[in-house]
C-alpha positions in Angstrom: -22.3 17.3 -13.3 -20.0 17.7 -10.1 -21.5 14.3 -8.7 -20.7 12.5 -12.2 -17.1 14.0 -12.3 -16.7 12.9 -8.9 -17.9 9.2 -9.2 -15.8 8.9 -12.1 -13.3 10.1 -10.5 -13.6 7.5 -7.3 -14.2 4.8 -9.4 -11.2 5.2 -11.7 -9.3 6.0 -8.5 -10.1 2.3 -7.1 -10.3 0.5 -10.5 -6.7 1.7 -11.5 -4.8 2.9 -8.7 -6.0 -0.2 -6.9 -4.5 -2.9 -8.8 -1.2 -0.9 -9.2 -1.3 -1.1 -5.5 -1.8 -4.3 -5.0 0.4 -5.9 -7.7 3.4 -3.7 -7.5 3.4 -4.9 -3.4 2.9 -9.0 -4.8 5.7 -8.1 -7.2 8.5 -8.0 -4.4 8.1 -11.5 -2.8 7.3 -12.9 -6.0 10.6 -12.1 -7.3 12.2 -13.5 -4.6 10.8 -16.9 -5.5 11.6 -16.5 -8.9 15.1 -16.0 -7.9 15.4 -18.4 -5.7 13.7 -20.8 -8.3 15.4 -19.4 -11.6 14.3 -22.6 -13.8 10.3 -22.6 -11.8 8.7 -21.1 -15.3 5.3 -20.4 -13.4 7.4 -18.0 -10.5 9.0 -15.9 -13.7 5.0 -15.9 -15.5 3.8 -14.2 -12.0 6.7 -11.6 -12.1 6.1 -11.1 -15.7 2.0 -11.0 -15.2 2.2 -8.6 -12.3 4.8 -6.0 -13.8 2.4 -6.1 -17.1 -0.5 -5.0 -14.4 1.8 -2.5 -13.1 2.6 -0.9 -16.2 -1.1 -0.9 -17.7 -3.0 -0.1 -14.9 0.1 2.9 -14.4 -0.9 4.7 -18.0 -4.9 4.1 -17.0 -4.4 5.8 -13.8 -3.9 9.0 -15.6 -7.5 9.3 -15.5 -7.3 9.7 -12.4 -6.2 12.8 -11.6 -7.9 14.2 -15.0 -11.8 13.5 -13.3 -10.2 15.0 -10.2 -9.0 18.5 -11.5 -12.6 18.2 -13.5 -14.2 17.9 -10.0 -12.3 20.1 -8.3 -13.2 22.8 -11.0 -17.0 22.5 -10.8 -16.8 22.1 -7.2 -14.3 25.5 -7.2 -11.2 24.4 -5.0 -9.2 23.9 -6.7 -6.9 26.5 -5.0 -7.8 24.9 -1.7 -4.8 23.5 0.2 -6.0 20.2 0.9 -6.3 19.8 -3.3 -2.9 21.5 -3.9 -1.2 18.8 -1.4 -3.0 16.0 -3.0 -2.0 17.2 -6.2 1.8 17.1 -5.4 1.3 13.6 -3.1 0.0 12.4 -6.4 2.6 13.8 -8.3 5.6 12.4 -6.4 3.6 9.0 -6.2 3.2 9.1 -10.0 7.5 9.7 -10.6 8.1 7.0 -7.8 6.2 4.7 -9.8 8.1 5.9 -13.3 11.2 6.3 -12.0 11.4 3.6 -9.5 9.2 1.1 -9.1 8.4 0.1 -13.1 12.1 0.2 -13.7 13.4 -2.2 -10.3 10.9 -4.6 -11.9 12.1 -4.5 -15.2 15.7 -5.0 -14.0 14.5 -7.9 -11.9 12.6 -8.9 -14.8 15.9 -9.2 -16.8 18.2 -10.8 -14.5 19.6 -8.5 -13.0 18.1 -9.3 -9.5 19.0 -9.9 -6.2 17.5 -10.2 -3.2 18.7 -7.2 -1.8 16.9 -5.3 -5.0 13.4 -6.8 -3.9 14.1 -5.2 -0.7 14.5 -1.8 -1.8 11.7 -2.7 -4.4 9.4 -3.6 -1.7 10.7 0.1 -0.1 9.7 1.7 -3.4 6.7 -0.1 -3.2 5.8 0.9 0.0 6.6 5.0 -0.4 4.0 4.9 -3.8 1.1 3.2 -1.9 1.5 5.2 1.6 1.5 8.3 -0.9 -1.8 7.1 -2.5 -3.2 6.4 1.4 -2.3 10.1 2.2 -3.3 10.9 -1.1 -7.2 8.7 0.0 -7.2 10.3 3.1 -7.0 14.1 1.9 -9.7 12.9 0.0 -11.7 11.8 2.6 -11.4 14.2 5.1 -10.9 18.0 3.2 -9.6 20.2 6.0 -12.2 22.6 5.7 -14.7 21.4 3.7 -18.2 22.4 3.8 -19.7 18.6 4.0 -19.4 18.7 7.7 -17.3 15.8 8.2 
């Protein structure tokens, strides 16, 4: 069971968290051209189509950590340190992304954009994903784990 928890668990982790990822940090220079283009309808579709991604992709990520406290139980750390500072990296990436990044988009989104928005966007944007890259690399390497690595 631990090895199904935990490939659900990886898998959700790169089909959800990845596209946030990667479309919250096209979502910056996008903006930009749609501001410097305000009547280009396609630049304002891509804004539009990669805040929708954002948002989506956001509430299926919650399976994320789900499958990971479900693995952690079976595999029995979860009082293990790595885990507990995963679980708060996670935590503080999930709020950036509420209470940050989704909400500079949707301001952007409705005109009230500058450039000087997309930059601190693009910061946002930055802090969330090097949190999930911590987040990947506790993953990968478990101080103290038993596989060796």
């Amino acid at each position: 069971m631990t090895k199904f928890l935990l490939a659900v668990h990886v898998l959700a982790a790169i089909v959800a968290i990845g596209p946030v990822t990667v479309a919250a940090s096209m979502f910056p220079p996008a903006a930009r051209r749609a501001l410097a283009a305000p009547d280009d309808t396609r630049a304002a579709e891509t804004v539009q189509l990669l805040h929708r991604i954002c948002k989506v992709y956001a509430v299926v990520g919650v399976v994320v950590p789900v499958f990971g406290f479900a693995t952690a139980s079976t595999m029995g750390v979860l009082g293990s340190a790595w885990l507990i500072v995963s679980i708060a990296l996670t935590a503080l990436a999930a709020l950036v992304l509420a209470a940050l990044v989704l909400p500079a988009q949707t301001a952007l989104m409705e005109g009230e954009g500058t450039r000087e928005r997309t930059v601190q966007l693009a910061m946002f944007t930055g802090v969330f994903n090097l949190l999930w890259a911590a987040v990947t690399i506790l993953m990968i390497i478990r101080p103290g784990s038993t596989t060796g690595a």
